[in-house]
N, C-alpha and C positions, 0 to 999 in steps of 0.2 A: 504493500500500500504506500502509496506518496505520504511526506509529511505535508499537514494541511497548516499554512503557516502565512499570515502576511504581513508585509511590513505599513507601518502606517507614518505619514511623512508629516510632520507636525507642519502646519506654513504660518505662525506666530511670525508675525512679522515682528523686524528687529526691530520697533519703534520702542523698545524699554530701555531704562534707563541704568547704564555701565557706569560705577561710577570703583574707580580705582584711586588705592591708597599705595604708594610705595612704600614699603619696606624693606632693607638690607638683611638680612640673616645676618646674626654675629658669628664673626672669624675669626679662631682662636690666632695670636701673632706665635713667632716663634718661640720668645720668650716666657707663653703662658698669657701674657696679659690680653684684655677683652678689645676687640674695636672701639673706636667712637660710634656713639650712635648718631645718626642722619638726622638732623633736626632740619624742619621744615623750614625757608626765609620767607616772610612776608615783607612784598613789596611794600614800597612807600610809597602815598599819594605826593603829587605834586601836581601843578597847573598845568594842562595838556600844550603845548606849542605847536601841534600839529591839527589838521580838521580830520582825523579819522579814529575809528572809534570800534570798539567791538564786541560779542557776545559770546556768551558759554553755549551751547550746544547740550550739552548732558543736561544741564540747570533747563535749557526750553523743555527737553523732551520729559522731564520730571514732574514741569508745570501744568503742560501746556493742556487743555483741556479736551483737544483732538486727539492727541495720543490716550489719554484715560480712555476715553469711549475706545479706542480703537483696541486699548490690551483689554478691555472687556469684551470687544465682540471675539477677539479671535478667543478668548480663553472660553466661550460660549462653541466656537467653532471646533477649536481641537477637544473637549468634548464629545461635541456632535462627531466626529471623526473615530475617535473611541469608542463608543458607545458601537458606532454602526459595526465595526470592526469586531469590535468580542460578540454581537451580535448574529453576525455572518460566520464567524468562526466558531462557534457555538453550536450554529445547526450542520454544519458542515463535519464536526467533528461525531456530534449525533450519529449521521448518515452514515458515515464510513463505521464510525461503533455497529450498525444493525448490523452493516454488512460482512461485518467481521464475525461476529456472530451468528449470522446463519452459515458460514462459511463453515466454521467449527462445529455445528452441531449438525451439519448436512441439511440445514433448511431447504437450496437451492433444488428445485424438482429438473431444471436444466440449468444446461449453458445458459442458455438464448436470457432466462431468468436472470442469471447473475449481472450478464452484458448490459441487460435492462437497466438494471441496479446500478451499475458503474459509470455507463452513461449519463443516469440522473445527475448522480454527483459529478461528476466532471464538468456538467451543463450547469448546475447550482454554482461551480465550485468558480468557474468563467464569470460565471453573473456576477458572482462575489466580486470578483477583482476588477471588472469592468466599473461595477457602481463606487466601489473606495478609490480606483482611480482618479473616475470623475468628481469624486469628491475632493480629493487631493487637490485635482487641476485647476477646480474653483479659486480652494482655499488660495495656492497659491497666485491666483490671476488677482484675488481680491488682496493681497498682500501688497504686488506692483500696484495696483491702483491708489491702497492708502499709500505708500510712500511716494506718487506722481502727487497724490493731493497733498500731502504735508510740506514735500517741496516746494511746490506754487506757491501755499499757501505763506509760506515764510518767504520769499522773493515779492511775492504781493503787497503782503505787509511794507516789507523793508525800502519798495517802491515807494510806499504811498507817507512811508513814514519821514522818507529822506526830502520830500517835497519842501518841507519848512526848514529841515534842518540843516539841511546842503551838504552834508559833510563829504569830505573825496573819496574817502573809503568806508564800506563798515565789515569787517574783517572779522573770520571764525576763530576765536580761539582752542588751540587744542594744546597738551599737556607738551612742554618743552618749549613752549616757544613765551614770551616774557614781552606784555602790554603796561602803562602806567597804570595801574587799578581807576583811575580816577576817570579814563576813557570806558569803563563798563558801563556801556547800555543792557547788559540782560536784562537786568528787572524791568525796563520799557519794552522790553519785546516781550516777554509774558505776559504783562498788562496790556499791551496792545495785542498782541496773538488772542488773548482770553476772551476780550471787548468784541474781538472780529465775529469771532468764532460764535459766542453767545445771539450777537444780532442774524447772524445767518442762520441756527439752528430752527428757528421755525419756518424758514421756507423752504429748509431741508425736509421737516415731516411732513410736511406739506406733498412737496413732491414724494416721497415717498408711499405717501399716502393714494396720491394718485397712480403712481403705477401699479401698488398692488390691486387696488380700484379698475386698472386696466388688465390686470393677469386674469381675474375671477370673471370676467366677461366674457 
């Protein structure tokens, strides 16, 4: 008998939030004595001399109230993905159980009966792996879709936000690289990311509401 076995492809988009702390392991020296430990530097503010400015990335995705809904629906989706999964593997495991057991106890009155039998499963066992596919394939199309929407959506923002504010750049910070703290707009871009986001959400269910309005028709 084949093992009846599938794999299931989680598609959680990586819109959650990495947030890394460095640490060194302590090295013993040759002498026996301990390393220094790494103590963190905190920049100093001073008065920017430049027009450009920039944000944290981890601090939006932590915030930002699109990413929340969005780790909720996939953790609603992979779920739904599991569930279908031990569900289908469950009857499938059934099926090949009878058949193992009439096998053993001489249930079978012919071939042509067993072939029956084996056919069934192999046609269930397809179906299985056809439908978690297509599940998979959703999962992850709707994945690239929220990360197309979350990147607009922050380009959008940073357009409409730079209108007044002119600045020449406004630049992502990632770990290694060293801004004057005093140039941090994050917390403007979550308050405005939050503001956008809230005033569009009712004409999101809106449409929402209509399409599925159009599916039941």
């Amino acid at each position: 008998m084949k093992k009846l076995a599938f794999a299931l492809g989680t598609a959680a988009f990586a819109l959650t939030l990495a947030s890394c702390s460095g640490s060194e392991e302590k090295k013993e020296q040759a002498s026996g004595q301990d390393a220094p430990k790494t103590v963190k530097a905190e920049g100093e503010k001073f008065d920017p001399t430049t027009n450009i400015r920039y944000y944290n990335m981890d601090s939006v995705m932590a915030n930002y109230d699109l990413v929340k809904t969005y780790n909720e629906t996939n953790l609603r989706a992979t779920r739904e993905l599991e569930n279908a999964m031990q569900s289908r593997q469950s009857e499938l495991q059934r099926l090949a159980s009878n058949i193992q057991q009439k096998v053993q106890s001489n249930g079978y009155l012919s071939e042509a009966s067993y072939n029956a039998d084996m056919q069934d499963l192999n046609r269930k066992q397809q179906q299985a792996e056809t439908y978690l596919g297509n599940l998979q394939a959703r999962a992850q199309q709707e994945a690239l879709r929220q990360q197309q929407e979350f990147l607009d959506s922050i380009n959008n923002f940073l357009v409409h936000y730079n209108r007044d504010k002119h600045y020449d750049a406004i630049l992502l910070y990632s770990p290694g690289q060293y801004f004057n703290p005093a140039l941090d707009i994050t917390a403007d871009v979550i308050a405005g990311l939050n503001a956008r986001y809230k005033k569009a959400a009712p004409a999101k269910e809106d449409k929402k509401a209509e399409e599925k309005k159009e599916e039941t028709k």
